[in-house]
C-alpha positions in Angstrom: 6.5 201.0 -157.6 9.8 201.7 -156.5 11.0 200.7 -153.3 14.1 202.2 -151.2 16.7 199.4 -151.6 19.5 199.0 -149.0 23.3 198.0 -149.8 24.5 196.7 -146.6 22.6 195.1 -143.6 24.3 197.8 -141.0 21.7 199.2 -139.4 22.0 202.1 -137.2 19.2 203.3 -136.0 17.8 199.9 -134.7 21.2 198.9 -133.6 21.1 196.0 -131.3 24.5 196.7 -129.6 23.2 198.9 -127.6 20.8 202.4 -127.4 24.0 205.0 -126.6 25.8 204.3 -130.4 22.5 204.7 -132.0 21.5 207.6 -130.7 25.2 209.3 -130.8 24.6 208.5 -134.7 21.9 209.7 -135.0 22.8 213.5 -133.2 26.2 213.4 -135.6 24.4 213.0 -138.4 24.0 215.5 -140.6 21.3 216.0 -143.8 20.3 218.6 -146.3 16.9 218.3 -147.4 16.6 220.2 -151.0 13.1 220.3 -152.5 11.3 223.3 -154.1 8.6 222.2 -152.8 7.9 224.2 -149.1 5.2 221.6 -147.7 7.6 218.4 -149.2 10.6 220.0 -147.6 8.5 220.6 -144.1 7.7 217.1 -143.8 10.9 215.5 -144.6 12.1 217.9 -141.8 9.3 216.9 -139.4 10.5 213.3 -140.1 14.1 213.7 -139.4 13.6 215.2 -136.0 11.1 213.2 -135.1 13.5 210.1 -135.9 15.9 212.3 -133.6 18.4 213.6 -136.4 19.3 217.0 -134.9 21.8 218.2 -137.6 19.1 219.3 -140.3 19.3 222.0 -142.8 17.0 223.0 -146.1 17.4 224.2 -149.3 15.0 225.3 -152.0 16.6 224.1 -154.6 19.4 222.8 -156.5 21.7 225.9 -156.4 20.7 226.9 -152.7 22.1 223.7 -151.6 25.2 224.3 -153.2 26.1 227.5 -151.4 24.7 225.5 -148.3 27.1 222.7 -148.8 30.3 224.9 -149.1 29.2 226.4 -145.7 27.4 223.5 -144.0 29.0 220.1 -144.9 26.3 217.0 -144.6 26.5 213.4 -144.4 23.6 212.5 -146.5 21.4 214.9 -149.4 18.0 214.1 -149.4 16.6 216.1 -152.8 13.6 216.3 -155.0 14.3 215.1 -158.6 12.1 217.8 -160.5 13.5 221.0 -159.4 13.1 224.0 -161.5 16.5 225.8 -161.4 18.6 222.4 -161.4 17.1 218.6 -161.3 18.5 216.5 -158.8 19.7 214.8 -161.2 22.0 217.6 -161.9 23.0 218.3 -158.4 24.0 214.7 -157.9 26.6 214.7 -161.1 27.7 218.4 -160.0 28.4 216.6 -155.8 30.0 213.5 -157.7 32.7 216.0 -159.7 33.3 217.9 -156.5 36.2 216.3 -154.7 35.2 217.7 -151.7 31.5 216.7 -152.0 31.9 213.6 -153.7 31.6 210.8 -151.1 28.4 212.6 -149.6 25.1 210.1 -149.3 22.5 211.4 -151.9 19.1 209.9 -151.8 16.7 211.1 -154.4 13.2 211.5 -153.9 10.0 211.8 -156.3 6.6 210.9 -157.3 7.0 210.5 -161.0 8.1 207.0 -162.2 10.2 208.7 -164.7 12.4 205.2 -165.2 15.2 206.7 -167.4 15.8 209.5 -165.1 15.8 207.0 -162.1 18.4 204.5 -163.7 20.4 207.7 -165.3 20.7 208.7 -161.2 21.6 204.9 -160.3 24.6 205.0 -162.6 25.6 208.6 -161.7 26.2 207.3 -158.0 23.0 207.9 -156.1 23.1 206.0 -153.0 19.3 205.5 -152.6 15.6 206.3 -154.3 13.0 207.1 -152.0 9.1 207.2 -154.2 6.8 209.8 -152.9 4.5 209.6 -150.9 6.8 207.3 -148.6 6.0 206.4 -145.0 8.8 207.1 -142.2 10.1 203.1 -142.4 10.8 203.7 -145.8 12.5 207.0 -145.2 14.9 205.0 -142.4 15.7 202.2 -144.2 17.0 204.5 -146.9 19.2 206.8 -144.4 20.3 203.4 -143.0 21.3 202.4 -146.3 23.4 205.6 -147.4 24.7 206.0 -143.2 25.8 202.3 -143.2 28.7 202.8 -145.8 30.4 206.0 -144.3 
């Protein structure tokens, strides 16, 4: 199985420097979660706020984040792979040819081991790969690897 990998030992939401930068990061941050899935998307949400990321938004798909992206910037995407009306696959190479939305964190998710899809995504510039089902750790360390670079 696949495991979230992290590129840089910053860690923001376990900061030891003190509770008040943490916590400010952790308000400023901002995430889309895309999945076409409603229950996936639910539960990624639950997770954010519980992990006390206030600046959440949704999409249902590949194209709806798009349009939410031109009117809602985000830090970090947090998307599906297997999307019917555009793979997250596809949505990652469209955000990497956007100047204006090429430098935003992308972690993919999924529960298929689809391998060539995976490395195809790695080399495309996605910043992390979350397997489904995940547990919350997993889900921070992943956030703490994409947040740690900006």
């Amino acid at each position: 199985m696949l495991n979230c990998s992290v590129f840089d030992g910053t860690d923001i939401f376990h900061n030891p420097i003190g509770k008040g930068r943490f916590v400010a990061l952790r308000k400023d941050l901002s995430v889309l979660v895309v999945d076409d899935m409603t229950v996936s998307r639910q539960i990624l949400l639950q997770l954010l706020e519980h992990m006390g990321v206030q600046n959440v938004r949704s999409a249902a798909g590949g194209v709806d984040a798009m349009l939410s992206l031109e009117r809602w910037p985000a830090d970090i995407v947090v998307c599906d792979m297997n999307m019917p009306d555009m793979t997250g696959l596809q949505l990652l190479q469209h955000l990497r040819g956007d100047a204006t939305h090429q430098r935003v964190g992308f972690v993919m998710t999924s529960g298929e081991d689809d391998s060539d899809m995976i490395q195809e995504a790695w080399h495309e510039g996605m910043d992390q790969f979350l397997p489904k089902p995940f547990e919350m750790d997993s889900l921070i360390t992943c956030l703490e690897g994409v947040a740690g670079r900006m």
